[in-house]
C-alpha positions as CSV (number, residue, x, y, z in Angstrom):
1,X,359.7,131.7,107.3
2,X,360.9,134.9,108.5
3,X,360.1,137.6,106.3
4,X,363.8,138.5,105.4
5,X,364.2,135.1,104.3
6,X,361.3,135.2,103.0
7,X,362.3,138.5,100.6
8,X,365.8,136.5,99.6
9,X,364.2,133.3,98.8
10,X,363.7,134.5,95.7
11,X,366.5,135.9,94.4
12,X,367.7,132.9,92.4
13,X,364.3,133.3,90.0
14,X,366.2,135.8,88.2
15,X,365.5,139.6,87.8
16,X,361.6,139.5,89.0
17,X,360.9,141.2,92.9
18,X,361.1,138.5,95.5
19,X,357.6,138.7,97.1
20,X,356.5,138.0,92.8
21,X,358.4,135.8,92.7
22,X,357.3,134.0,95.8
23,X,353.9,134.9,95.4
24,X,351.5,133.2,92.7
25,X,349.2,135.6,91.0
26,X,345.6,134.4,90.7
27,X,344.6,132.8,86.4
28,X,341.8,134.2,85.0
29,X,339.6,131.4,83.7
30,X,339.3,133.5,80.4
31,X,342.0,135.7,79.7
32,X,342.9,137.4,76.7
33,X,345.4,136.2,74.4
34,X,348.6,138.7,75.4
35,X,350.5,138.6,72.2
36,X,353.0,138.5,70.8
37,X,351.1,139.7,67.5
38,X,353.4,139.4,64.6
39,X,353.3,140.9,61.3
40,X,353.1,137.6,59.4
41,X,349.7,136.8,59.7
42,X,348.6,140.2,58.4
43,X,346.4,141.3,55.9
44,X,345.9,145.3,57.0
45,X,346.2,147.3,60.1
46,X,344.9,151.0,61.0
47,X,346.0,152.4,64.1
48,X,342.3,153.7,64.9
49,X,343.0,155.1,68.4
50,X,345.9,156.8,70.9
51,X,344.6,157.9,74.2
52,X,346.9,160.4,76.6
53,X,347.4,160.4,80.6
54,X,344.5,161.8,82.2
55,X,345.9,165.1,83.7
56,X,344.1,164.4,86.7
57,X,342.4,162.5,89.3
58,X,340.1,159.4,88.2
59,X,337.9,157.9,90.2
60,X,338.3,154.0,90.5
61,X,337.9,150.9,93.0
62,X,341.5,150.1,94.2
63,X,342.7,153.5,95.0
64,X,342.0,157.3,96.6
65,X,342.5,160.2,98.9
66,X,341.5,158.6,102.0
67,X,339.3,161.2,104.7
68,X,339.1,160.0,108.5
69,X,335.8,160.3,110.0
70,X,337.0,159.1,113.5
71,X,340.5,158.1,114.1
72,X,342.1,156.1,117.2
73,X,341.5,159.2,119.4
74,X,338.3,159.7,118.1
75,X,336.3,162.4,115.6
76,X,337.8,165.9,114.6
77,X,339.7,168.2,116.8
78,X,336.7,170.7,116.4
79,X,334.3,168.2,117.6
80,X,336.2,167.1,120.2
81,X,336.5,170.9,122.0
82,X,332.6,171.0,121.6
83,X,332.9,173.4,118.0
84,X,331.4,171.2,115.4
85,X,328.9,167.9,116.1
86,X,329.9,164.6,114.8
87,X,327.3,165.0,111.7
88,X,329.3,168.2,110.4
89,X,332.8,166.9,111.1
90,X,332.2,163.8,108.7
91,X,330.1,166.2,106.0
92,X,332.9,168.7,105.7
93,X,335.6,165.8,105.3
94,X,333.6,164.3,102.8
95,X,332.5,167.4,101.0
96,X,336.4,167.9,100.4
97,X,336.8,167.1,96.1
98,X,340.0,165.1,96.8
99,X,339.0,162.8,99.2
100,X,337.7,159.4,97.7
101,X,337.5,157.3,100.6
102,X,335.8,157.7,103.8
103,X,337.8,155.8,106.6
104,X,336.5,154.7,110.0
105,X,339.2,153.5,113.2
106,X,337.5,152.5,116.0
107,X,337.7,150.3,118.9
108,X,335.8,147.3,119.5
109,X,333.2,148.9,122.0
110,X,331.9,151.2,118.8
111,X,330.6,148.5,117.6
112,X,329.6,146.1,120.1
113,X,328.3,146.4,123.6
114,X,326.5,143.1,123.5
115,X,326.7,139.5,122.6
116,X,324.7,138.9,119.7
117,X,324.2,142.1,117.6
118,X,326.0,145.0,116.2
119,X,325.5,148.5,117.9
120,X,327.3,150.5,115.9
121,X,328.1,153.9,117.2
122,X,326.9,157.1,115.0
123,X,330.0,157.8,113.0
124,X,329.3,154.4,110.9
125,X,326.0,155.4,109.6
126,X,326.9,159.3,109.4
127,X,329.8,157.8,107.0
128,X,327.9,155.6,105.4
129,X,325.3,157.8,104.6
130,X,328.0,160.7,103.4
131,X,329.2,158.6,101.1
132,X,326.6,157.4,99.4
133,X,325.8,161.2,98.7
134,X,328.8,161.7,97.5
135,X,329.5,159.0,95.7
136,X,332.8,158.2,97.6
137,X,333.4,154.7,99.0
138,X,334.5,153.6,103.2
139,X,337.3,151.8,104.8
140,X,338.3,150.6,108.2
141,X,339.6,149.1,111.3
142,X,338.3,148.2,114.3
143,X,341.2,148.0,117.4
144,X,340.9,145.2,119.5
145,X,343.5,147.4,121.8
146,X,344.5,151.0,121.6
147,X,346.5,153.0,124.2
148,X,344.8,156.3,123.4
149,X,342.0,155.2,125.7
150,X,343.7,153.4,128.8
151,X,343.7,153.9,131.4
152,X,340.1,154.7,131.8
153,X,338.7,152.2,129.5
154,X,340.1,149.4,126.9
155,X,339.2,148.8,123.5
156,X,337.2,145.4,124.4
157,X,333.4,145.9,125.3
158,X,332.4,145.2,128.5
159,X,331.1,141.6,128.0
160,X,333.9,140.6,126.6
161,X,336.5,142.2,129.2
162,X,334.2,140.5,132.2
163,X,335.2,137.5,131.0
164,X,339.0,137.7,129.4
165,X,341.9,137.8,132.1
166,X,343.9,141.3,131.8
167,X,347.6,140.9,132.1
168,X,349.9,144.5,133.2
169,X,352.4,144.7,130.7
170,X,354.2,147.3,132.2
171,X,354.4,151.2,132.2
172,X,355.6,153.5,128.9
173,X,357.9,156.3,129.6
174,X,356.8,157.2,125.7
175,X,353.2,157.7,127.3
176,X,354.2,159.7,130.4
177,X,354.3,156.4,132.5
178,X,350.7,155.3,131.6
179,X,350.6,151.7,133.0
180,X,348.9,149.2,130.4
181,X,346.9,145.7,130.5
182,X,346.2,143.7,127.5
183,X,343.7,140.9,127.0
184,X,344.8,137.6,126.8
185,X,344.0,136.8,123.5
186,X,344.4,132.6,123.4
187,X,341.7,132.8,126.0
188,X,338.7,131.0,125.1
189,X,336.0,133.6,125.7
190,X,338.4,136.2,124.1
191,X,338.5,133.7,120.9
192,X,334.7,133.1,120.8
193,X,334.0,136.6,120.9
194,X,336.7,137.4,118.4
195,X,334.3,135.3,115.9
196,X,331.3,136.3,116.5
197,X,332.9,140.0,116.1
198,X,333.9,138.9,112.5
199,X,330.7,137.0,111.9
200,X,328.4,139.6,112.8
201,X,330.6,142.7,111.0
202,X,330.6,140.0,107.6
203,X,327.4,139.7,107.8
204,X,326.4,143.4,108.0
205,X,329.8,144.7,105.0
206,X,331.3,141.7,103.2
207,X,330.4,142.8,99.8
208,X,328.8,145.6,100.6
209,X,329.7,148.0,97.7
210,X,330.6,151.5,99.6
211,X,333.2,149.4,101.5
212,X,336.8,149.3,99.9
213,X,338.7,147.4,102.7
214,X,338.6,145.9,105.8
215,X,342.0,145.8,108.2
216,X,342.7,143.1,109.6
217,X,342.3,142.8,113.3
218,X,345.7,142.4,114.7
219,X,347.7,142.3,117.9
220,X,347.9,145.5,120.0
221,X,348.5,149.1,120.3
222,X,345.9,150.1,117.2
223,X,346.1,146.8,115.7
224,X,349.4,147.1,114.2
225,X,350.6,144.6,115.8
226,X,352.7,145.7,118.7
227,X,352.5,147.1,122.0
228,X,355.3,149.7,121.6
229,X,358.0,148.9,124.0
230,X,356.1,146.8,126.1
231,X,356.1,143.2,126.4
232,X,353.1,140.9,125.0
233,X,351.0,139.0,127.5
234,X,351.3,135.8,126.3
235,X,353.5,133.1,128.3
236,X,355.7,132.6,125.1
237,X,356.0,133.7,121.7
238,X,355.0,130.3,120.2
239,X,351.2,131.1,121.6
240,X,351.4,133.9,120.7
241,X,351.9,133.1,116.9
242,X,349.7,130.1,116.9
243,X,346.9,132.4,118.1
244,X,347.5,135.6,115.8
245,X,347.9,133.1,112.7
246,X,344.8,131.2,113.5
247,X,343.0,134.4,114.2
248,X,343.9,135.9,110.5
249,X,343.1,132.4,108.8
250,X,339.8,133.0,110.5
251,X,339.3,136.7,109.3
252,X,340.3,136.0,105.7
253,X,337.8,133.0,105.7
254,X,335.1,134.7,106.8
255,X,335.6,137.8,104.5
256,X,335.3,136.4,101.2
257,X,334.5,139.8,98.8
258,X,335.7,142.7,100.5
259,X,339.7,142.8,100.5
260,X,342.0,143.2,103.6
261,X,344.7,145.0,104.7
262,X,347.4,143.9,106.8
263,X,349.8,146.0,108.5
264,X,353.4,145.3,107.7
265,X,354.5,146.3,111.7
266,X,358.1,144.2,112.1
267,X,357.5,141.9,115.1
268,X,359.1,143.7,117.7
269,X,356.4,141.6,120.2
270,X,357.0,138.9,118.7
271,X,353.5,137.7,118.4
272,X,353.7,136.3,115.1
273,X,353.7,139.2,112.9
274,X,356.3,137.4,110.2
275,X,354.0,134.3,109.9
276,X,350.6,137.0,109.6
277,X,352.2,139.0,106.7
278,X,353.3,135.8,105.1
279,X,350.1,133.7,105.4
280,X,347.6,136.8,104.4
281,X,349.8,137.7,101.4
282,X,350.0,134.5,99.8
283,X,345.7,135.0,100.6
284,X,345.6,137.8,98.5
285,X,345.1,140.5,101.3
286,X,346.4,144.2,100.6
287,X,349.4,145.5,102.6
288,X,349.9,148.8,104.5
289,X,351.7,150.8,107.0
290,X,351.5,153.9,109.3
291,X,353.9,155.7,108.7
292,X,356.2,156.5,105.7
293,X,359.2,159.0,106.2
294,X,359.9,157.2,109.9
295,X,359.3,153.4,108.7
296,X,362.0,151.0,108.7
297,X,364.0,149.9,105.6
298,X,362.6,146.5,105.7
299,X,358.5,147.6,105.7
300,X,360.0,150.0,102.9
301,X,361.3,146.9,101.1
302,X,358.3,145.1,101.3
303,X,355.9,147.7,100.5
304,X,357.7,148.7,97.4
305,X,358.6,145.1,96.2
306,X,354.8,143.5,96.5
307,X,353.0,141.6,94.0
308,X,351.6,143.7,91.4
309,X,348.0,142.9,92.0
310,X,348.5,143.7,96.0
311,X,347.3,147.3,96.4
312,X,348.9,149.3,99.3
313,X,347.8,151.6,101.8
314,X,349.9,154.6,103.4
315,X,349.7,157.1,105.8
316,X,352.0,159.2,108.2
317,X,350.3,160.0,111.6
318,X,352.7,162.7,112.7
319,X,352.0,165.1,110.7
320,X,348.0,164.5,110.4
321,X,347.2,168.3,110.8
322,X,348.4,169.4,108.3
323,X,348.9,172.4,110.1
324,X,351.9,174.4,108.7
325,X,351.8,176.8,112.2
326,X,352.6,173.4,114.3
327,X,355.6,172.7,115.9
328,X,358.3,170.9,113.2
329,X,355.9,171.7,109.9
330,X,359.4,173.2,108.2
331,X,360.3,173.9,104.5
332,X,363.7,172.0,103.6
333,X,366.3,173.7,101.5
334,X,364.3,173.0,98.5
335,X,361.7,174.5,99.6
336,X,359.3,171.4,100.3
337,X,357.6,171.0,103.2
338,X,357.4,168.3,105.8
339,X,354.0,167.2,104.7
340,X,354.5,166.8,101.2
341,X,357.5,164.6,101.7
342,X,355.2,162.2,103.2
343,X,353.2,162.7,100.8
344,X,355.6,162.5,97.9
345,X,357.3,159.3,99.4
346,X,353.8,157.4,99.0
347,X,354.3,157.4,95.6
348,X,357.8,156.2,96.0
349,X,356.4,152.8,97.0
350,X,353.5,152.8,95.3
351,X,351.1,153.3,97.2
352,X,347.3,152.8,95.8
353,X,346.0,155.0,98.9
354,X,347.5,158.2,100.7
355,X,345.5,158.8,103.9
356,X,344.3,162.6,105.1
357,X,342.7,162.1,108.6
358,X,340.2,163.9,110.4
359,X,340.6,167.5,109.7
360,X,338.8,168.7,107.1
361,X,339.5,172.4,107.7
362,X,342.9,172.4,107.4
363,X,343.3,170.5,104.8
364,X,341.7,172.8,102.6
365,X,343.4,175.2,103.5
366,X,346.8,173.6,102.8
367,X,345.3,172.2,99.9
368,X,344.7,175.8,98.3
369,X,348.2,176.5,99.9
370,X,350.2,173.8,99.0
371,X,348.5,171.8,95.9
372,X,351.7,170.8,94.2
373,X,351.8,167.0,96.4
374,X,348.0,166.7,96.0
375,X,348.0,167.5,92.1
376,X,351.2,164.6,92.2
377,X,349.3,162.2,94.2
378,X,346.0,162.7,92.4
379,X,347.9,162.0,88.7
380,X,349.8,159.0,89.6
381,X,348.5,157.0,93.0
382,X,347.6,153.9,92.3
383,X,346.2,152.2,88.7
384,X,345.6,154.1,85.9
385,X,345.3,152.1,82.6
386,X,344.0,153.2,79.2
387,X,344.0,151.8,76.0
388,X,347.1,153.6,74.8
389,X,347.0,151.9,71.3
390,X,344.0,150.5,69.7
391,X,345.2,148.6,66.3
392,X,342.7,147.2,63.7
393,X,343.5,144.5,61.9
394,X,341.9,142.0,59.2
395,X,341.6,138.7,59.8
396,X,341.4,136.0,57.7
397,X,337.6,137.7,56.8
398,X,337.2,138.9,60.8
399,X,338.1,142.0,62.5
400,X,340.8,141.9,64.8
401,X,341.4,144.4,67.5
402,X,345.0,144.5,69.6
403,X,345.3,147.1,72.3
404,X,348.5,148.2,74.2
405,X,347.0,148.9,77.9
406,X,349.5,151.5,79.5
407,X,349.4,152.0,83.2
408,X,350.5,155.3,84.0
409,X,349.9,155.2,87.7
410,X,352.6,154.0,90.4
411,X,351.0,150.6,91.4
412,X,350.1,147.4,89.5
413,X,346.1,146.7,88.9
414,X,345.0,145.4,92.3
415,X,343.2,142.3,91.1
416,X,342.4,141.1,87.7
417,X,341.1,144.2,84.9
418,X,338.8,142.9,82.5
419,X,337.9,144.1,78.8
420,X,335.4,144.2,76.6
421,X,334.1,145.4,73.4
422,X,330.5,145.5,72.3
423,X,328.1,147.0,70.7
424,X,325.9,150.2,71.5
425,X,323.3,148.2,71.8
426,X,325.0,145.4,73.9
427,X,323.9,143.2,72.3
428,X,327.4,141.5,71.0
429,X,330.2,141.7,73.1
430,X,333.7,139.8,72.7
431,X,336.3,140.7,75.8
432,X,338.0,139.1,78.6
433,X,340.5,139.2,81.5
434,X,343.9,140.6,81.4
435,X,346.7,138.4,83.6
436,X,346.5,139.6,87.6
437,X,347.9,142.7,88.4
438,X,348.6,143.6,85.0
439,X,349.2,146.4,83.3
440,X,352.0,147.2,86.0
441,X,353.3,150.3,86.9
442,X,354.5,151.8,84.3
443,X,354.4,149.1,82.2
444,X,352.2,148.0,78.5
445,X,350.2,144.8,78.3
446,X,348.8,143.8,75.1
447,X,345.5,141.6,73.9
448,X,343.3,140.5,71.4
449,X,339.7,141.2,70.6
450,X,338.3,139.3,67.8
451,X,335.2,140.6,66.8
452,X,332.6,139.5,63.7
453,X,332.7,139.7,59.9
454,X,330.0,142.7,60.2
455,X,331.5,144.8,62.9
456,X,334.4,146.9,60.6
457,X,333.2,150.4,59.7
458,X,330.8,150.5,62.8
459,X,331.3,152.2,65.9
460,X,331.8,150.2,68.9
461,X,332.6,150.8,72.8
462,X,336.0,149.1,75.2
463,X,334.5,149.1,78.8
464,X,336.8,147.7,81.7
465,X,335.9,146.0,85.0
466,X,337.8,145.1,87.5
467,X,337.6,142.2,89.4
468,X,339.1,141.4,93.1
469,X,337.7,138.1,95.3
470,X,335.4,137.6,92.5
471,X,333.7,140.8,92.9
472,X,333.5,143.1,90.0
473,X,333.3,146.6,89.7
474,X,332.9,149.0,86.7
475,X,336.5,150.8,85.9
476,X,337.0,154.1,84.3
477,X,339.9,154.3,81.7
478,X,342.5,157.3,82.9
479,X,343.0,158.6,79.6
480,X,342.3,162.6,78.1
481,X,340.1,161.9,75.4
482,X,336.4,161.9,75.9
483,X,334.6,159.0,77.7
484,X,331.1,158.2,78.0
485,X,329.3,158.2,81.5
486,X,330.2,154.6,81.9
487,X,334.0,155.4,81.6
488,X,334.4,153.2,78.5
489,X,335.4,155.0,74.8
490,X,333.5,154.8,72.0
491,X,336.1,153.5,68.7
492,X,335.1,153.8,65.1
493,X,336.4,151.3,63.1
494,X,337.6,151.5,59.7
495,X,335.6,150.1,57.1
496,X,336.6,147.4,54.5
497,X,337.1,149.1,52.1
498,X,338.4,152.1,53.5
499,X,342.0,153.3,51.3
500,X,343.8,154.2,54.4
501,X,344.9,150.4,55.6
502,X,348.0,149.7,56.3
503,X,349.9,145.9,54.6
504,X,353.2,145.1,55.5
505,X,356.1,147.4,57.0
């Protein structure tokens, strides 16, 4: 189904977004009764809590400021013109106290050179390493093509392009006449390499817990899915799609914790893309794109209209200095700038992630120069939910607790958030999952916590989680009032016979 058919096909289901309404949202096994909670079955209520917005950024799984620490052309500028090594380039970029994620785009050949084994070049474990200390978290891509490097080299390791046929696709005027090949990739040895690629790199990050996401490994020019203007070297579309299908089926079997991303690129090589994008989001992977102010109305459509519990990730390359001395880095007549417009317009389509690249240098300094997109991205990118209203009620001898969950961040929880309440000691704890993707943007969700005959007048805490490919990781709530290290907040519940409940209305 082609993806614009794919976006109307839904439009009969009433006032919900097509790709909801088209996608199905994973069940918890054990979520929490939603409500409604009517006043009928009550015999006293106490509003005991009412958190605010956090004023600022908070640190969770599922979104973030992402830093480059190599990019399709490679490290830093400075490092590139001999003025910084590799090690200093990736500790200034993840020194910076926005960034949250560490991202790493690569070819193929930085992380191969033989059959059998990884050899990962030096940026991975300089990454790796700088974000443990720093308690960030790493993403990436590794290009299976990428004109940045033709025509000295390709993408593929040399094992692999011994034995692939390389087909001329032609010469790009947008490249000053550069002449490109690209690998046939239905070939055989192509296909078994492909795997053991995947196998290999699964083995070594699938669940590892500094890694975020994973793109997917797709057709062409940076993996996005194209080759520009240039034709595709396949002998007719139909491969082509057969083989770029089969080849994501593959990557989202063999990945089964860490999420993917896949790139939202219209098919303008008509490899397949449509199918791709349809087959890994009804697989739960993430969507993203590469540009923002320049993309076309239908990757805005899709991006803005995905499934709550999709997360998306954004960046514009054209502007990636963030150098307000280059060339077209104007102010408009409202005195914004170029750069935060991109920026600004991530939120528009609510994006989870807003990518920074490689240069650490001047982003701090248009940081301290411009903060007013960075203060707007770190308050409202992505999920942030709190327990907006925590009610205590009695019940029928028990102790009830309903909470309003408000989500004051642009993008729906990407995966499942789950609650609990317990004890200081842990040693009780009642709790449970929320529906996918819930709260959305914007947006209240409500549950129930019913806790034991003994608990009112004691002090208890509400930790979240949140879950995604049956991973889970510990959540902070994104509220003002205090937390504990943990990120959960303590409640003190009313006692029985406390003179301050509330009966009827």
């Amino acid at each position: 189904m082609k993806r614009r058919e794919f976006v109307k096909a839904g439009a009969a289901l009433g006032a919900l977004p097509a790709w909801t309404a088209q996608v199905a949202a994973p069940r918890p096994a054990d979520r929490l009764d939603p409500g409604p909670f009517t006043i009928d079955q009550d015999e006293g209520w106490y509003t005991i809590e009412a958190t605010t917005p956090a004023p600022g950024p908070v640190r969770n799984f599922g979104l973030g400021l992402v830093g480059y620490t190599w990019e399709e052309n490679g490290p830093a500028l400075a490092v590139r013109r001999g003025e910084q090594t590799l090690a200093e380039a990736v500790e200034a970029i993840a020194a910076l106290p926005f960034v949250e994620v560490l991202y790493i785009r690569c070819d193929w050949r930085d992380v191969q050179g033989r059959p059998g084994r990884l050899d990962l070049a030096p940026v991975w474990d300089l990454t790796l390493d700088a974000a443990r200390r720093h308690g960030l978290r790493v993403g990436f891509r590794v290009q299976l093509s990428s004109p940045e490097i033709q025509p000295a080299r390709l993408s593929l390791p040399d094992f692999v392009k011994e034995k692939v046929p390389l087909v001329p696709i032609g010469a790009s005027s947008r490249r000053g006449g550069t002449r490109f090949v690209e690998p046939r990739y239905d070939h055989p040895e192509f296909q078994r390499a492909f795997r053991e690629l995947n196998e290999l790199l699964a083995a070594r990050f699938d669940g590892d817990p500094l890694v975020e996401f994973m793109d997917l490994m797709m057709y062409g020019f940076w993996g996005e899915g194209h080759t520009s203007d240039l034709p595709s070297p396949f002998p007719d579309p139909a491969v082509a799609e057969r083989t770029f299908v089969e080849m994501a089926r593959f990557q989202m079997e063999t990945w089964k914790k860490t999420p993917l991303v896949v790139n939202t690129q219209p098919d303008i090589s008509r490899v397949g893309n449509d199918a791709v994008l349809d087959l890994a989001m009804r697989g739960g992977c993430w969507l993203r794109s590469d540009s923002v102010i320049l993309d076309e109305p239908i990757q805005i459509d899709e991006l803005a209209n995905r499934p709550a519990w999709l997360a998306a990730v954004m960046e514009d390359g054209y502007f990636r200095q963030y150098d307000m001395a280059a060339k077209g880095y104007t102010l408009d007549g409202a005195g914004v700038s170029v750069i935060d417009k991109t920026m600004l317009h991530a939120l528009d389509v609510g994006a989870n992630y807003w990518s920074l690249w490689t240069e650490a240098g001047n982003l701090a300094r248009y940081h301290e120069a411009h903060p007013e997109a960075f203060r707007a991205l770190q308050s409202r990118l992505g999920w942030r939910v709190r327990p907006a209203w925590v009610w205590q009620r009695k019940r029928q001898g028990a102790t009830e607790l309903v909470v309003a969950f408000a989500n004051d961040g642009v993008a729906g929880v990407p995966g499942t958030l789950r609650v609990f309440v317990e004890t200081p000691d842990g040693r009780v704890r009642v709790g449970g999952s929320l529906e996918t993707g819930h709260p959305h943007a914007g947006r209240l969700r409500q549950a129930s916590f019913i806790l034991a005959r003994d608990f009112a007048g004691s002090t208890v805490t509400m930790r979240a989680e949140i879950e995604v490919k049956g991973v889970r990781r510990p959540a902070r709530w994104a509220c003002a009032q205090p937390l504990n290290p943990d990120g959960s907040l303590t409640l003190k519940l009313k006692a029985p016979d406390d003179p301050s409940w509330r009966k009827g209305i």
